[in-house]
N, CA, C and O atoms as a CHARMM CRD file, in Angstrom:
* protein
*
  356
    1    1 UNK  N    -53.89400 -96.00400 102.17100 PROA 1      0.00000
    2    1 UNK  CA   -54.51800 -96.02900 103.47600 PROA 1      0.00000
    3    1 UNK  C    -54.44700 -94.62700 104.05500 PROA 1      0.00000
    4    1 UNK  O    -53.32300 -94.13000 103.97900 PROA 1      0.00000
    5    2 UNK  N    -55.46500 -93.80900 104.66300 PROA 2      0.00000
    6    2 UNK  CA   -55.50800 -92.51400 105.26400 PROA 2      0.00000
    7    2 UNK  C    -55.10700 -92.41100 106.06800 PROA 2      0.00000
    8    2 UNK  O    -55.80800 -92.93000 106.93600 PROA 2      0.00000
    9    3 UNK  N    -53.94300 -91.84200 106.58200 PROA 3      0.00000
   10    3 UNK  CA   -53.36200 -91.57400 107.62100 PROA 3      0.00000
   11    3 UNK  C    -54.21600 -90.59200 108.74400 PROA 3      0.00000
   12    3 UNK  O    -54.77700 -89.54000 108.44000 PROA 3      0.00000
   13    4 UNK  N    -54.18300 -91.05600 109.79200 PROA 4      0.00000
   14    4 UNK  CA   -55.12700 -90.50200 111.09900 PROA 4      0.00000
   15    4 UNK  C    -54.05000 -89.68300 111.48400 PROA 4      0.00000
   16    4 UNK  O    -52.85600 -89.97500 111.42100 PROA 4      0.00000
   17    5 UNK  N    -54.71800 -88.29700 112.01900 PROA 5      0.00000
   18    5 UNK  CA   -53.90300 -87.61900 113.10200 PROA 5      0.00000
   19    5 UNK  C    -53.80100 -88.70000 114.19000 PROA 5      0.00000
   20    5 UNK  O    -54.59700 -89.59000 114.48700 PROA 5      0.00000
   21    6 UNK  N    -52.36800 -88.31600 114.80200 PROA 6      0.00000
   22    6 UNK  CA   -51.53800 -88.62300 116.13900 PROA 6      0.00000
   23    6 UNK  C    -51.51900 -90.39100 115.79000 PROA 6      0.00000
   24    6 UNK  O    -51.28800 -91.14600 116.73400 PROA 6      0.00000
   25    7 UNK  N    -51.72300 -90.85500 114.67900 PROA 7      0.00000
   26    7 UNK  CA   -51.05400 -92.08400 114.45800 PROA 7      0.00000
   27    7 UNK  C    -49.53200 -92.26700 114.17700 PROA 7      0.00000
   28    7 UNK  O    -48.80100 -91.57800 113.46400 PROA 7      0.00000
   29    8 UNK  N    -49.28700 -93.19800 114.80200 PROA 8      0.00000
   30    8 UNK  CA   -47.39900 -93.70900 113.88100 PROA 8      0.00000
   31    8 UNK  C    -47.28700 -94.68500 113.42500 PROA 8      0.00000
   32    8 UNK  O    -46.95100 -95.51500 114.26900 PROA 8      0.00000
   33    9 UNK  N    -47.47500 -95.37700 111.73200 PROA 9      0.00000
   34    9 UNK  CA   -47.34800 -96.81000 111.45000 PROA 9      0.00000
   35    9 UNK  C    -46.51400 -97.00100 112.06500 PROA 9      0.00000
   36    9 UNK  O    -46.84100 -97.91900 112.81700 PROA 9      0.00000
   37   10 UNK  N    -45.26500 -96.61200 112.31100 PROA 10     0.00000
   38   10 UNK  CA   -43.70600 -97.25200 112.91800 PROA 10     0.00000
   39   10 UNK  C    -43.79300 -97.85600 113.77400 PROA 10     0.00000
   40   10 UNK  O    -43.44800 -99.03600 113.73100 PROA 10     0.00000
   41   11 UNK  N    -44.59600 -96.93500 115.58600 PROA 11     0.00000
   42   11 UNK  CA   -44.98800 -97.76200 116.77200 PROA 11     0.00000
   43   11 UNK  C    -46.01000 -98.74100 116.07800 PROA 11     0.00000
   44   11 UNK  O    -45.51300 -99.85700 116.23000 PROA 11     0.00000
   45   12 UNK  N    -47.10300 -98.85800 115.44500 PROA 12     0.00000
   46   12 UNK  CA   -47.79200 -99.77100 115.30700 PROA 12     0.00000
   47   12 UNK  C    -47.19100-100.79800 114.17600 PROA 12     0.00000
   48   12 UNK  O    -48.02300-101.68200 113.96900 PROA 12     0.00000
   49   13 UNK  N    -46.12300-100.94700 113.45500 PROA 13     0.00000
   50   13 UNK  CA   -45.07800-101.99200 113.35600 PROA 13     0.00000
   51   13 UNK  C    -44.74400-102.42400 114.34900 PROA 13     0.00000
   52   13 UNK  O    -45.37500-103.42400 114.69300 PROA 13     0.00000
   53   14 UNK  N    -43.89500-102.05300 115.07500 PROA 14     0.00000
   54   14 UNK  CA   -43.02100-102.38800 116.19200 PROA 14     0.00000
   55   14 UNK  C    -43.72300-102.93400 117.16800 PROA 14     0.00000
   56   14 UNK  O    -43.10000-103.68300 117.92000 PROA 14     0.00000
   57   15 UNK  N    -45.22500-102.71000 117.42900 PROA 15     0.00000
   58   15 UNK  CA   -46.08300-103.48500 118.58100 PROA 15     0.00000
   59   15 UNK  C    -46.13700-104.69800 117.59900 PROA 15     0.00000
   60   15 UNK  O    -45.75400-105.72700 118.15600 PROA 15     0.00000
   61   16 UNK  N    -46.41900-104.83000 116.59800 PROA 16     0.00000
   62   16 UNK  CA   -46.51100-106.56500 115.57900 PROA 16     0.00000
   63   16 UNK  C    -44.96200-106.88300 116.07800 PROA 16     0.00000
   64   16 UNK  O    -44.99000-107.49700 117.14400 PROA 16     0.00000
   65   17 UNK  N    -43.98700-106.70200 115.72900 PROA 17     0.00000
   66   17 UNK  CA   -42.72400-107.58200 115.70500 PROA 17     0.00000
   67   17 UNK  C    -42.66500-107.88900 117.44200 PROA 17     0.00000
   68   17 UNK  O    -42.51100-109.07300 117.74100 PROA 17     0.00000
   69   18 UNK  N    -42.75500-107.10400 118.34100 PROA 18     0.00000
   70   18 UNK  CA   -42.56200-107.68900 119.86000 PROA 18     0.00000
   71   18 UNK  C    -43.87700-108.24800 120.20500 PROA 18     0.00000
   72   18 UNK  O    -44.01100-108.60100 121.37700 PROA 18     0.00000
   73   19 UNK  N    -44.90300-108.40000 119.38300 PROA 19     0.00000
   74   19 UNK  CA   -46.25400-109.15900 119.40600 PROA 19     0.00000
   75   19 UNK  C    -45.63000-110.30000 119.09200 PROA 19     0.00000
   76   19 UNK  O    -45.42000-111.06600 120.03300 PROA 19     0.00000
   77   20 UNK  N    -45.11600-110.76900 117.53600 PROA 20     0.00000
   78   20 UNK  CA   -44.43400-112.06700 116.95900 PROA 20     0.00000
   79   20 UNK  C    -43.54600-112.56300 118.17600 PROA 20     0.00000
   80   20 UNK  O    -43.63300-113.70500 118.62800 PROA 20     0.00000
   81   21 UNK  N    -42.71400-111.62800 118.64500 PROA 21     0.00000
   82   21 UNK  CA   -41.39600-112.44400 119.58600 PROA 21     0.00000
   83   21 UNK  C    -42.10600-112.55700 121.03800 PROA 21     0.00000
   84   21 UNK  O    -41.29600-112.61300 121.96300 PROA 21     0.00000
   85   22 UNK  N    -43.29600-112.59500 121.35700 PROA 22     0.00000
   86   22 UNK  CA   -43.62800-112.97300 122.24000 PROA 22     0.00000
   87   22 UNK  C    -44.34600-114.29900 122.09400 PROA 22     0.00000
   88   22 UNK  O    -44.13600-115.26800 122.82400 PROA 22     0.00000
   89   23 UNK  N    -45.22600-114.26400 121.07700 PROA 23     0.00000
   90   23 UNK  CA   -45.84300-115.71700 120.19300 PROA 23     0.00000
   91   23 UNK  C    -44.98100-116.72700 121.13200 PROA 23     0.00000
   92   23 UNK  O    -45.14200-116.58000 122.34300 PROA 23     0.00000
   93   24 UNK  N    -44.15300-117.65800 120.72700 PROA 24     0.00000
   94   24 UNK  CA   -43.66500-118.69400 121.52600 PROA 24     0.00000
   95   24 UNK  C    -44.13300-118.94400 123.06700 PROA 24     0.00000
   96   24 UNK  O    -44.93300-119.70200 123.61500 PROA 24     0.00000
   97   25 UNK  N    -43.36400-118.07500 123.42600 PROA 25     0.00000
   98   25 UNK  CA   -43.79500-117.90100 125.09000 PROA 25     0.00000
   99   25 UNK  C    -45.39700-117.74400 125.38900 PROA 25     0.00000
  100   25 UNK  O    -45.84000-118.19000 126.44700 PROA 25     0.00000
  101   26 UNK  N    -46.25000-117.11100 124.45400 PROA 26     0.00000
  102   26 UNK  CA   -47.70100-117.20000 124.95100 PROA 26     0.00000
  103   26 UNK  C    -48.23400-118.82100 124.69700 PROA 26     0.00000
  104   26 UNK  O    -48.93500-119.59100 125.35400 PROA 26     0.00000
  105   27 UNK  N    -47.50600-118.91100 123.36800 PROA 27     0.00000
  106   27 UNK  CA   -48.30400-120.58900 123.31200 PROA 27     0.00000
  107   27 UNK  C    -47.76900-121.46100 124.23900 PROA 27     0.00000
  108   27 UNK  O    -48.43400-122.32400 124.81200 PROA 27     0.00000
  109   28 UNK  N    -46.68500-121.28300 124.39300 PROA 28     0.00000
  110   28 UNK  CA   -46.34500-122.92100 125.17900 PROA 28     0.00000
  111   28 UNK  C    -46.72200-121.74900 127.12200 PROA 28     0.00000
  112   28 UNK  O    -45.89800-122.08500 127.97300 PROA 28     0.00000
  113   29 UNK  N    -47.56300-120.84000 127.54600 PROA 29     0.00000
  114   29 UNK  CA   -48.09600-120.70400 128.53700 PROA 29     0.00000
  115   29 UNK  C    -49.38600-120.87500 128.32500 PROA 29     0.00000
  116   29 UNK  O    -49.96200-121.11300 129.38700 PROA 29     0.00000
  117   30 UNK  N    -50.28800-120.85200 127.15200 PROA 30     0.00000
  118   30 UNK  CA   -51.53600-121.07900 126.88000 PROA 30     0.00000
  119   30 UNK  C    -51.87100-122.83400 127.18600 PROA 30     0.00000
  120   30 UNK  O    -52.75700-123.34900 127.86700 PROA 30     0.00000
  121   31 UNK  N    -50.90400-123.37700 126.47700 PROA 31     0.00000
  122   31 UNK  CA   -50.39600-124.87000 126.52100 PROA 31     0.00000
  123   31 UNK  C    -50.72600-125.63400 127.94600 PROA 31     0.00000
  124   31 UNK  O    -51.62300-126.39500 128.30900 PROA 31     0.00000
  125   32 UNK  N    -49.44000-125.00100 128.64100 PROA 32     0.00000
  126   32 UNK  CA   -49.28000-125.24500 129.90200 PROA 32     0.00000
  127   32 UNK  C    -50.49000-124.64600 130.87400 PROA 32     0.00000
  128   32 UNK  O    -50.48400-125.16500 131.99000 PROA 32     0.00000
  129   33 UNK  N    -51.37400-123.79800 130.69000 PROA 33     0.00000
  130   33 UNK  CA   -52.48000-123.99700 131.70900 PROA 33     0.00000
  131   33 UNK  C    -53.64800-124.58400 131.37500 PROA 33     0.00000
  132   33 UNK  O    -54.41900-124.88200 132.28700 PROA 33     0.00000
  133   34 UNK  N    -54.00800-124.86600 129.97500 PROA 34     0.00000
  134   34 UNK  CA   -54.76900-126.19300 129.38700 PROA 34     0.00000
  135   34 UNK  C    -54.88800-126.99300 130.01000 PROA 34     0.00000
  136   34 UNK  O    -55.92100-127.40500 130.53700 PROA 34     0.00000
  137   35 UNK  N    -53.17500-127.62200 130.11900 PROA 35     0.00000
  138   35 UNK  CA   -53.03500-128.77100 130.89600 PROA 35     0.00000
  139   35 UNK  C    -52.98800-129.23700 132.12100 PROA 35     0.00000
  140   35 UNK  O    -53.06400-130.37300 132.59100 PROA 35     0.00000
  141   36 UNK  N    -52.80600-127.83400 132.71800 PROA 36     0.00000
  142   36 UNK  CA   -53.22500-127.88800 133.97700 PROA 36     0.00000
  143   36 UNK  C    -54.36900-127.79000 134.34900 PROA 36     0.00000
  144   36 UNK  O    -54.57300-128.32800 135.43700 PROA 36     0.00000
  145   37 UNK  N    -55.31400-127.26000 133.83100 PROA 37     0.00000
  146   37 UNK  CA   -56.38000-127.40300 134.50500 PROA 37     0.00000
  147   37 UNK  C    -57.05700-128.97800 133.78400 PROA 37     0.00000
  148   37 UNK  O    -58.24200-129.27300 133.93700 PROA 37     0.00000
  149   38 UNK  N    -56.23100-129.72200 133.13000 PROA 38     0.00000
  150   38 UNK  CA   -56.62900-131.21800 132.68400 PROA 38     0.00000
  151   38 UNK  C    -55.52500-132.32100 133.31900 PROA 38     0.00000
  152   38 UNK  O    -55.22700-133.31000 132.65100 PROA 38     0.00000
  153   39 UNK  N    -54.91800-132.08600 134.68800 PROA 39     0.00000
  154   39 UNK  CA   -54.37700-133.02700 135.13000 PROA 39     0.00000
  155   39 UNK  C    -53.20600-133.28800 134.75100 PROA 39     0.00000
  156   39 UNK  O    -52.82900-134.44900 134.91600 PROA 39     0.00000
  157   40 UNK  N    -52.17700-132.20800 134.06900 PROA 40     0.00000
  158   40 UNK  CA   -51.51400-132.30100 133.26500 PROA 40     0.00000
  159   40 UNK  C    -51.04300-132.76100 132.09200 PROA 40     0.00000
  160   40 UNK  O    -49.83200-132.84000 131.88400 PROA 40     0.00000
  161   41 UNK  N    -52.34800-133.26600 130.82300 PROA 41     0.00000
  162   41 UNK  CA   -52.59700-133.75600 130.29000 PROA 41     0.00000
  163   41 UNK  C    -53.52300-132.91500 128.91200 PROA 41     0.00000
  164   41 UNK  O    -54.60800-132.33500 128.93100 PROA 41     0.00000
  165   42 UNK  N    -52.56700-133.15800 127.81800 PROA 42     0.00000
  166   42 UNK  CA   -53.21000-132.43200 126.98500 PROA 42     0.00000
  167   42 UNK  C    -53.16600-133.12900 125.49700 PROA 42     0.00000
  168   42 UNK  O    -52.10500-133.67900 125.20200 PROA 42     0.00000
  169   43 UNK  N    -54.40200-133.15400 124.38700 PROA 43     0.00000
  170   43 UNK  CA   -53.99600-134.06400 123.28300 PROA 43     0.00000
  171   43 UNK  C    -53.74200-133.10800 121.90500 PROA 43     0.00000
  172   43 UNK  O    -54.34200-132.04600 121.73500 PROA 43     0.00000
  173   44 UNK  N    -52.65800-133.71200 120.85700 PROA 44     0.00000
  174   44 UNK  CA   -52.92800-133.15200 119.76500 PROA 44     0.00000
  175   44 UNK  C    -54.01700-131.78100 119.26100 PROA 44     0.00000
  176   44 UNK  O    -53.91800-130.56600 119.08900 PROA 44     0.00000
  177   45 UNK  N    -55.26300-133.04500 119.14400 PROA 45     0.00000
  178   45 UNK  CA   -56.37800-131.87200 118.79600 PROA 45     0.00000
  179   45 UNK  C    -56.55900-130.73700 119.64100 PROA 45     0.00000
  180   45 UNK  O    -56.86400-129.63300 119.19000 PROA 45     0.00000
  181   46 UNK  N    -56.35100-131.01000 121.05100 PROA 46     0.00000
  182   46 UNK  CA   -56.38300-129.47700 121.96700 PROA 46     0.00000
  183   46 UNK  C    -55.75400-128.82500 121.49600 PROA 46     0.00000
  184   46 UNK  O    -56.24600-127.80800 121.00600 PROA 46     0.00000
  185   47 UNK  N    -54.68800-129.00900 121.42300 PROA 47     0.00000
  186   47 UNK  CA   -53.18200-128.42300 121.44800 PROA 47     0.00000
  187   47 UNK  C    -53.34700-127.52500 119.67500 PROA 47     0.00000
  188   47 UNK  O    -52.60800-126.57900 119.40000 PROA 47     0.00000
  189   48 UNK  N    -54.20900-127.95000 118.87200 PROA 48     0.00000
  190   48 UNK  CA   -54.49100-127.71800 117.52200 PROA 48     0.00000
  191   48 UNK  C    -55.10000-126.43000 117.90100 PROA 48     0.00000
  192   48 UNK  O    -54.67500-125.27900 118.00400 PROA 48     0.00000
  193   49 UNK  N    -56.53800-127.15900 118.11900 PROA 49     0.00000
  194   49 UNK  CA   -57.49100-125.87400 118.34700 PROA 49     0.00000
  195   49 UNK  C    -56.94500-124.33100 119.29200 PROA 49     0.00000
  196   49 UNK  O    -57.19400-123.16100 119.00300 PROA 49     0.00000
  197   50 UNK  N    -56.03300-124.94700 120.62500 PROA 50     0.00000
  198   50 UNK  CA   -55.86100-123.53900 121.27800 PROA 50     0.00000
  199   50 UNK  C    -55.00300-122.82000 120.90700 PROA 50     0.00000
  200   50 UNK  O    -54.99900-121.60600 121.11500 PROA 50     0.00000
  201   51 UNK  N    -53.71100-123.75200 119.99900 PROA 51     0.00000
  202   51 UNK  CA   -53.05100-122.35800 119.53100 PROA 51     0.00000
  203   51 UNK  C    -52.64300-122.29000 118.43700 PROA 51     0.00000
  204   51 UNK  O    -51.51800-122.08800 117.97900 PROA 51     0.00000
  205   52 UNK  N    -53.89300-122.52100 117.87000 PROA 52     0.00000
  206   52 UNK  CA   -54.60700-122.15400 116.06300 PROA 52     0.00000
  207   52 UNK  C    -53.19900-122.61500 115.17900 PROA 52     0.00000
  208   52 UNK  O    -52.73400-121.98500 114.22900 PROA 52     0.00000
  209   53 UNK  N    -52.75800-123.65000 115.65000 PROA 53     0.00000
  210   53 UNK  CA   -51.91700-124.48800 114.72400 PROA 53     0.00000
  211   53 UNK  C    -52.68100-125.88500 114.19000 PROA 53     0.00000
  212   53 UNK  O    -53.34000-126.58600 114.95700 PROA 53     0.00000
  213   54 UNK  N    -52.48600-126.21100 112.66500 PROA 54     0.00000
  214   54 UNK  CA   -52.83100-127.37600 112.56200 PROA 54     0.00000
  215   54 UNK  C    -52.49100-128.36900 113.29200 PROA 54     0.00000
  216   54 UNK  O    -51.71900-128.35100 114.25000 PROA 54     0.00000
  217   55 UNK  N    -53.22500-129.51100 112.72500 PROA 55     0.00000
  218   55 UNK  CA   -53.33800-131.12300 113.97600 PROA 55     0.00000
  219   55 UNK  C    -51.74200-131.17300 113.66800 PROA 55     0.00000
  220   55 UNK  O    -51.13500-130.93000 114.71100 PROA 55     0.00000
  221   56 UNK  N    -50.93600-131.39100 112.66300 PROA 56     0.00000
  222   56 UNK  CA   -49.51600-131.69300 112.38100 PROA 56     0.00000
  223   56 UNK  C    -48.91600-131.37300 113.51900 PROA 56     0.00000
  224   56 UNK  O    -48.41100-131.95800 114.47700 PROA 56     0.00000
  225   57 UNK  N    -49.23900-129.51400 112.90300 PROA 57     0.00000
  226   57 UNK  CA   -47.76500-128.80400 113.56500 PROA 57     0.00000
  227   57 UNK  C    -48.53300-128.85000 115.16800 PROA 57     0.00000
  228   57 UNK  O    -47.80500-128.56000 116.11700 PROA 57     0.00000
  229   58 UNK  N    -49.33200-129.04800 115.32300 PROA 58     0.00000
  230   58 UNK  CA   -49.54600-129.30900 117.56500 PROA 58     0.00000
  231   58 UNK  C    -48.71400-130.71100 117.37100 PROA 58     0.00000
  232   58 UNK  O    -47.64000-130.59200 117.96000 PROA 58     0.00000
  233   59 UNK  N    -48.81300-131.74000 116.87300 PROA 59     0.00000
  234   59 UNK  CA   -48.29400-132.96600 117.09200 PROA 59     0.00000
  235   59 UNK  C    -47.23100-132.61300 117.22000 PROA 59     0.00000
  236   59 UNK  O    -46.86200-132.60000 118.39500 PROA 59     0.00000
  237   60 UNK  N    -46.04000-132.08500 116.01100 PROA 60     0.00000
  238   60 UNK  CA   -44.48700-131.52300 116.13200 PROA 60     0.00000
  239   60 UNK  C    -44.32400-130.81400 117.26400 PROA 60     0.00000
  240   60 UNK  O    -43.26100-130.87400 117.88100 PROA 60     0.00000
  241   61 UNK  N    -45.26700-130.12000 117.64100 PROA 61     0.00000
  242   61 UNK  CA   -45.02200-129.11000 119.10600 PROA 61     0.00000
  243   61 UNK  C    -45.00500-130.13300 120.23900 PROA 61     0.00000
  244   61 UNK  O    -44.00500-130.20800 120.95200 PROA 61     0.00000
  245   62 UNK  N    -45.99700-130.87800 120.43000 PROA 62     0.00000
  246   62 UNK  CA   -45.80100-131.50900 121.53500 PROA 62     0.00000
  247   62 UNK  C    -44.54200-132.84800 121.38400 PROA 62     0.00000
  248   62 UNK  O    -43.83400-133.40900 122.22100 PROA 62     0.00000
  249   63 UNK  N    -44.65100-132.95000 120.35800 PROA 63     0.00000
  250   63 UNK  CA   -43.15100-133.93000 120.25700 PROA 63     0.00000
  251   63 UNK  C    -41.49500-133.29200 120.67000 PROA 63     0.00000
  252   63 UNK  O    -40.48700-133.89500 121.04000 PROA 63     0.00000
  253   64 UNK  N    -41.73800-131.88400 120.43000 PROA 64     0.00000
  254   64 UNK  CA   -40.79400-131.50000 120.80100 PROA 64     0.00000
  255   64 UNK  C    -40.96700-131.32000 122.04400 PROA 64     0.00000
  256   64 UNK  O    -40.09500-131.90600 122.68500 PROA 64     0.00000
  257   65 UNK  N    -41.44900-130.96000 122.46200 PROA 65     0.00000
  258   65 UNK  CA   -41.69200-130.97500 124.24100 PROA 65     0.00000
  259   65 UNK  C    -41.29000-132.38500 124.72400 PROA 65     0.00000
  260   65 UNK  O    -40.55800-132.53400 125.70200 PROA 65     0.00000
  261   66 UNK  N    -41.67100-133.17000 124.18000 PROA 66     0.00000
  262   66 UNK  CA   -41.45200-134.40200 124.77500 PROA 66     0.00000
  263   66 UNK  C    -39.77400-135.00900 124.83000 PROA 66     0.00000
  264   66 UNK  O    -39.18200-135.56700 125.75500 PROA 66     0.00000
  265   67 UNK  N    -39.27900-134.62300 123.35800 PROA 67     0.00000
  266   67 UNK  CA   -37.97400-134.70300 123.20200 PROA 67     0.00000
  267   67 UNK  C    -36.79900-133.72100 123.97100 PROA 67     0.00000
  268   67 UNK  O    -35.58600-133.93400 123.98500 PROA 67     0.00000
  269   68 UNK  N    -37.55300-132.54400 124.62600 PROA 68     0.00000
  270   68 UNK  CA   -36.82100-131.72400 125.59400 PROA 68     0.00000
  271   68 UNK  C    -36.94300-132.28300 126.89800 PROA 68     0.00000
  272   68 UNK  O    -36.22900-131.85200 127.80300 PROA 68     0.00000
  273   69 UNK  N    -37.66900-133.08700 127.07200 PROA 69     0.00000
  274   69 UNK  CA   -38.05500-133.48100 128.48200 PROA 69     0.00000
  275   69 UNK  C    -39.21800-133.07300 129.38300 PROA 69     0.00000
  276   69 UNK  O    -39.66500-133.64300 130.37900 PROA 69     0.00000
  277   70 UNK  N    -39.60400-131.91600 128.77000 PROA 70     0.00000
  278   70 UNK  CA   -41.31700-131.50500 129.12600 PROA 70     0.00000
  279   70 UNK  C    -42.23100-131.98900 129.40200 PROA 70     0.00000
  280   70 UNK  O    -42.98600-131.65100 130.31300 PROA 70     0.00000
  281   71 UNK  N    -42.41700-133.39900 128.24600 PROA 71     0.00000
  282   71 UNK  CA   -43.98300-133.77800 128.52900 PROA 71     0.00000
  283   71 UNK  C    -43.47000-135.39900 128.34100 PROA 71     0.00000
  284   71 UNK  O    -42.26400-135.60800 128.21300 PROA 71     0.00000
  285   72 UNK  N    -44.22200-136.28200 128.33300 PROA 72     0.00000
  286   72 UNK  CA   -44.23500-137.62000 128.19100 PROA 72     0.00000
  287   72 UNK  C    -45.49300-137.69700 127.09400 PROA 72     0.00000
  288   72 UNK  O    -46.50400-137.00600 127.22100 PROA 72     0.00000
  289   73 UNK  N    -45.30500-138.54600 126.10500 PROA 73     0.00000
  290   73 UNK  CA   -46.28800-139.33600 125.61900 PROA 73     0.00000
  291   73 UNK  C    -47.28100-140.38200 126.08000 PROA 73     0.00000
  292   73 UNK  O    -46.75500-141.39100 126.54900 PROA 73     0.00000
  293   74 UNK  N    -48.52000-140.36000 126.05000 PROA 74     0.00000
  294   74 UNK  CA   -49.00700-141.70300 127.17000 PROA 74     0.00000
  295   74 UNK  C    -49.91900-141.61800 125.98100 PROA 74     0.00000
  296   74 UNK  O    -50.01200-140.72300 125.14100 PROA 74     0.00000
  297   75 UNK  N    -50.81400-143.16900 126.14100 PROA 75     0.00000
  298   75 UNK  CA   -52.05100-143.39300 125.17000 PROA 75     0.00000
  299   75 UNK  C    -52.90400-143.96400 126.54900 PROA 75     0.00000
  300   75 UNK  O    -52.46400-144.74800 127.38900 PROA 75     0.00000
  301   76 UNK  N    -54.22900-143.34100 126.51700 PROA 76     0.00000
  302   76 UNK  CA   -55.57700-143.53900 127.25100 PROA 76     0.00000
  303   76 UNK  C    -56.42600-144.04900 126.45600 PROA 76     0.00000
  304   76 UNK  O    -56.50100-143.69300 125.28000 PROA 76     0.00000
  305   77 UNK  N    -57.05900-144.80300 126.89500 PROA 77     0.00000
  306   77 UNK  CA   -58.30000-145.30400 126.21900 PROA 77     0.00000
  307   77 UNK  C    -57.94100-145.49600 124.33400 PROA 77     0.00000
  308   77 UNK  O    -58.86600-145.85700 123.60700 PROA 77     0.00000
  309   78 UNK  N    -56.66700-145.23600 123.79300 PROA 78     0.00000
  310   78 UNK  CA   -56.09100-145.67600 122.50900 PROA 78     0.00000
  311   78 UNK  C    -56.32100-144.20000 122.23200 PROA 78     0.00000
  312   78 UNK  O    -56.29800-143.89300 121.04000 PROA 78     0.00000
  313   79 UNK  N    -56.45600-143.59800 122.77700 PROA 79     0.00000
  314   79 UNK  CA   -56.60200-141.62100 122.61800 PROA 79     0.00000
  315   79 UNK  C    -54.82900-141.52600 122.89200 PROA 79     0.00000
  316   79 UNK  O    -54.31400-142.10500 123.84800 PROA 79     0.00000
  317   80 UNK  N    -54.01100-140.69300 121.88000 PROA 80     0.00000
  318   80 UNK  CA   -52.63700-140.38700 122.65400 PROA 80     0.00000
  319   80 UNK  C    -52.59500-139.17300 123.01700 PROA 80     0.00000
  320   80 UNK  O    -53.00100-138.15400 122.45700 PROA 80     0.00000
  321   81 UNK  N    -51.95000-139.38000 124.23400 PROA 81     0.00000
  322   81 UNK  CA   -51.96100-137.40600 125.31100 PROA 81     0.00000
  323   81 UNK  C    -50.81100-137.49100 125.17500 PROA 81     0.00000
  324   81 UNK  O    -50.14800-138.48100 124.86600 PROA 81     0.00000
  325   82 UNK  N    -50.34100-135.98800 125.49500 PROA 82     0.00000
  326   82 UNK  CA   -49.01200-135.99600 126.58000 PROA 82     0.00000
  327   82 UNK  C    -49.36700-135.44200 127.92600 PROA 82     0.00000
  328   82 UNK  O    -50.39000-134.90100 128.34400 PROA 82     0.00000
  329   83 UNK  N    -48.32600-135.71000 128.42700 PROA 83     0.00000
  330   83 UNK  CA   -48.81400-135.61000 130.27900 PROA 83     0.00000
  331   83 UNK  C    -46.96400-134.41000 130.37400 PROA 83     0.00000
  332   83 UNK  O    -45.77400-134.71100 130.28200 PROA 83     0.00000
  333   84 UNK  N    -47.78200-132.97200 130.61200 PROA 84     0.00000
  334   84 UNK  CA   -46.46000-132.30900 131.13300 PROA 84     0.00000
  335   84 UNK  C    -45.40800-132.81700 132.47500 PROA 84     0.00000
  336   84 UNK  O    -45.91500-133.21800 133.52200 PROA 84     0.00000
  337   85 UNK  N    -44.33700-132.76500 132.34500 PROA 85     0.00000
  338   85 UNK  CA   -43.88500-133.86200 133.32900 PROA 85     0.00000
  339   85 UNK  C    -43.00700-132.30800 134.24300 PROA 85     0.00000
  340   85 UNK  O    -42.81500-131.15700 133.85000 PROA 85     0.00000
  341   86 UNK  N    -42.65800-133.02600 135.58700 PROA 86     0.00000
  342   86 UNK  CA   -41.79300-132.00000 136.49600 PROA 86     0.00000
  343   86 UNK  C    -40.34200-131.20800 136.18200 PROA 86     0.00000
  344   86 UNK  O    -39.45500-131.99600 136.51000 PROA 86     0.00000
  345   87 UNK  N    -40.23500-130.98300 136.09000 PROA 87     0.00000
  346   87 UNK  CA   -38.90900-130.13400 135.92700 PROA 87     0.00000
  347   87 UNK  C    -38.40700-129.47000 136.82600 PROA 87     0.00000
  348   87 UNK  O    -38.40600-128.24100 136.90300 PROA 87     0.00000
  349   88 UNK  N    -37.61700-130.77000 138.09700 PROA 88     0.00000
  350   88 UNK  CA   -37.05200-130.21200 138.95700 PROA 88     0.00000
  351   88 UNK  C    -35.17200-129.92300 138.99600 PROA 88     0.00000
  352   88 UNK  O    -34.30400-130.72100 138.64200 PROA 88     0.00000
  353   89 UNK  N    -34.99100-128.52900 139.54600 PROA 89     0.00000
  354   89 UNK  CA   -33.65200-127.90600 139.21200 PROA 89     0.00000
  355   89 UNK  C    -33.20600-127.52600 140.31600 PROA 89     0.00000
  356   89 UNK  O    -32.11000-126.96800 140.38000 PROA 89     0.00000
């Protein structure tokens, strides 16, 4: 690969690894305003498509949310959501 004047692979490593350790925190805020602007209510397949995880691993994501206390499971119309729940402290 040709190295450009006034480039540094190193900084442009180091923007990927604090890019990766931010990952978490962007998805479950990408997550969370989905659902807000849906009533607090968001399904699998959303949850797939917005943060380019398969249908599985959104299901495992929102299950874990649910198992932290985050979200609730509900079924609509035989459609299953979760509904982000309050988290008062």
């Amino acid at each position: 690969m040709p190295r450009v004047a006034g480039s540094n692979p190193v900084s442009r490593s180091k923007g990927y690894c604090e890019q990766k350790a931010d990952e978490p925190r962007l998805r479950e805020r990408t997550l969370i305003a989905h659902a807000l602007q849906n009533g607090g209510v968001i399904t699998p397949a959303e949850a797939s498509l917005l943060l380019h995880l398969s249908l599985r691993e959104a299901y495992e994501y929102l299950e874990q949310l649910t198992r932290q206390g985050f979200a609730r499971r509900e079924e609509q119309d035989g459609l299953v959501c979760y509904r982000l729940t309050r988290q008062d402290t």
